[in-house]
C-alpha positions as CSV (number, residue, x, y, z in Angstrom):
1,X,0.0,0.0,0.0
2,X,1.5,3.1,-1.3
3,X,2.2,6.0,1.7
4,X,1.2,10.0,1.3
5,X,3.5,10.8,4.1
6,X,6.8,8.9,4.8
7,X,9.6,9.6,7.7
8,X,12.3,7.6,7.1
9,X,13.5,4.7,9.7
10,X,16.6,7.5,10.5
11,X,14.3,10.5,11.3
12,X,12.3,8.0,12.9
13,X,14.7,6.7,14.9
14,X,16.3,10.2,15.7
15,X,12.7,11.4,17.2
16,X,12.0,8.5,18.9
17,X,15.3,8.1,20.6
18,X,15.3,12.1,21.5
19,X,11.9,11.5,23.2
20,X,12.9,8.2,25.1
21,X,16.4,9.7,26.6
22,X,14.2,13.1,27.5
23,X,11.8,10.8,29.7
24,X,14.7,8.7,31.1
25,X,16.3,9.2,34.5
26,X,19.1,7.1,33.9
27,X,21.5,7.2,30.7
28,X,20.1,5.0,27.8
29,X,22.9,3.0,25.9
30,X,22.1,2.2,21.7
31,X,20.8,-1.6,23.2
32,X,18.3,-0.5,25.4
33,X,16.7,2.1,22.8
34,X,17.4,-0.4,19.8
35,X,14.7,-2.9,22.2
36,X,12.6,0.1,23.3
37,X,11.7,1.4,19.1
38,X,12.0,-2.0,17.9
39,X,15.1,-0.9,15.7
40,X,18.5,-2.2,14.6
41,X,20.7,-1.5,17.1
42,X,23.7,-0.6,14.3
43,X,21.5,1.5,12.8
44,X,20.3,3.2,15.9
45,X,24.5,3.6,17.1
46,X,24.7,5.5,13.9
47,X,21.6,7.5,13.9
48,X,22.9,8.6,17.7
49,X,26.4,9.4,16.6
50,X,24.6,11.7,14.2
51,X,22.6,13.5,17.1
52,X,26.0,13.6,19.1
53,X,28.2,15.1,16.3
54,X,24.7,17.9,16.0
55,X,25.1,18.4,19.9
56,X,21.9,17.6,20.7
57,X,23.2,14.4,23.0
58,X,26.6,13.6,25.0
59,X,27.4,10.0,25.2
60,X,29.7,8.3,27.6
61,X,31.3,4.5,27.2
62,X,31.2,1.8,29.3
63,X,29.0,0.0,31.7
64,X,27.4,2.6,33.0
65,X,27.5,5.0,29.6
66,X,25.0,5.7,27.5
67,X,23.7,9.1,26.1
68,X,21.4,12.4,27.8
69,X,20.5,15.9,26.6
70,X,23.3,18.8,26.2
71,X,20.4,21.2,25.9
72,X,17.1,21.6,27.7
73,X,14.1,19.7,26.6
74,X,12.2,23.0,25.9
75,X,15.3,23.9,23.5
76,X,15.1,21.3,21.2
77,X,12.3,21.1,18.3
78,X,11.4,18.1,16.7
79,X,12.7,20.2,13.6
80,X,16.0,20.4,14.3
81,X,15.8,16.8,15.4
82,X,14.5,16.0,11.6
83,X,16.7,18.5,10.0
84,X,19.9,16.9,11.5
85,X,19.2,14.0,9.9
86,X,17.1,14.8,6.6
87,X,18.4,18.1,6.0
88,X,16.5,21.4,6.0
89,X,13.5,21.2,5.3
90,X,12.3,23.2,2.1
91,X,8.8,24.4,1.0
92,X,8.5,23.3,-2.4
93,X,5.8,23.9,-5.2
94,X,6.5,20.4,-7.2
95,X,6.4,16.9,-5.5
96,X,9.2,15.8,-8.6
97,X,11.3,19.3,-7.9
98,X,10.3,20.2,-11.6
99,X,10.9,23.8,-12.4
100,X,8.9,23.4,-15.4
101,X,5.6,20.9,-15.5
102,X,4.3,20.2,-18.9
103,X,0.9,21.1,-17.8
104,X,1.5,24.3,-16.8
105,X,0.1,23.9,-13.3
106,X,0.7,20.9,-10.7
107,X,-1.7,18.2,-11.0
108,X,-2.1,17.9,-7.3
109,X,-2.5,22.0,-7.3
110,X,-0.4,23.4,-3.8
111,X,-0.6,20.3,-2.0
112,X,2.7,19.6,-2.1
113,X,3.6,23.2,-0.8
114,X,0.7,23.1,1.9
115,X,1.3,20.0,3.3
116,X,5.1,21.0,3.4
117,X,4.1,24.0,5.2
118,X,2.1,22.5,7.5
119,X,4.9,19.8,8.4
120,X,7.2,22.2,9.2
121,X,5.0,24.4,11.2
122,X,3.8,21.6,13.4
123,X,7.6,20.4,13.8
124,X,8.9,23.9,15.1
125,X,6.0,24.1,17.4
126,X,6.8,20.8,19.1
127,X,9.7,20.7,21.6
128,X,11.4,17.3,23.5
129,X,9.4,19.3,26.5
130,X,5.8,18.2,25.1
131,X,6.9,14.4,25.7
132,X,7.9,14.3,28.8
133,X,4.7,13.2,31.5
């Protein structure tokens, strides 16, 4: 079944992980988020290196290492989670990143810039702080 809206298993990872080591008392190592998101735990150590090298998280080696927060919870967006692993996000007028279409006007009309939008506006709004309970 095809998908209007995908997040790939990296920014998936990223947000999840973000959310999990916000809520945590203790440091969480790449094993115990791997088991918590149901995720490869090589692809979760390099999705986490990422997020270190972006100093969102410290991490620390060792038997009692694993990662937390360099910044506050209410300083960190789920944008700028997404955008260290995606990119920037950029509001677009063509789903294909035509300049030209051969029918002179999208097909879909300004969904594509819309929904774009509205991704991004809802991202920025959202801090780590919202997760935590």
């Amino acid at each position: 079944m095809s998908k209007i809206v995908t997040l790939s298993e990296a920014a998936s990872i990223a947000l999840h992980a973000m959310v999990l080591i916000t809520r945590s008392t203790e440091k969480l190592n790449v094993g115990q988020i791997a088991e918590s998101i149901d995720s490869s735990k090589h692809h979760v150590a390099k999705v986490m290196q990422r997020l270190a090298k972006e100093n969102f998280v410290a991490s620390n080696r060792g038997p009692s290492g694993g990662f937390v927060l360099k910044m506050k919870p209410e300083d960190i967006t789920l944008l700028e989670i997404y955008e260290s692993i995606e990119g920037k996000v950029h509001i677009q007028n063509c789903p294909g990143d035509k300049l030209n279409c051969p029918f002179g006007g999208c097909l879909l009309g300004d969904l594509s810039n819309s929904m774009t939008k509205e991704f991004k506006k809802y991202m920025e709004s959202k801090t780590l702080q919202d997760y935590v309970y």
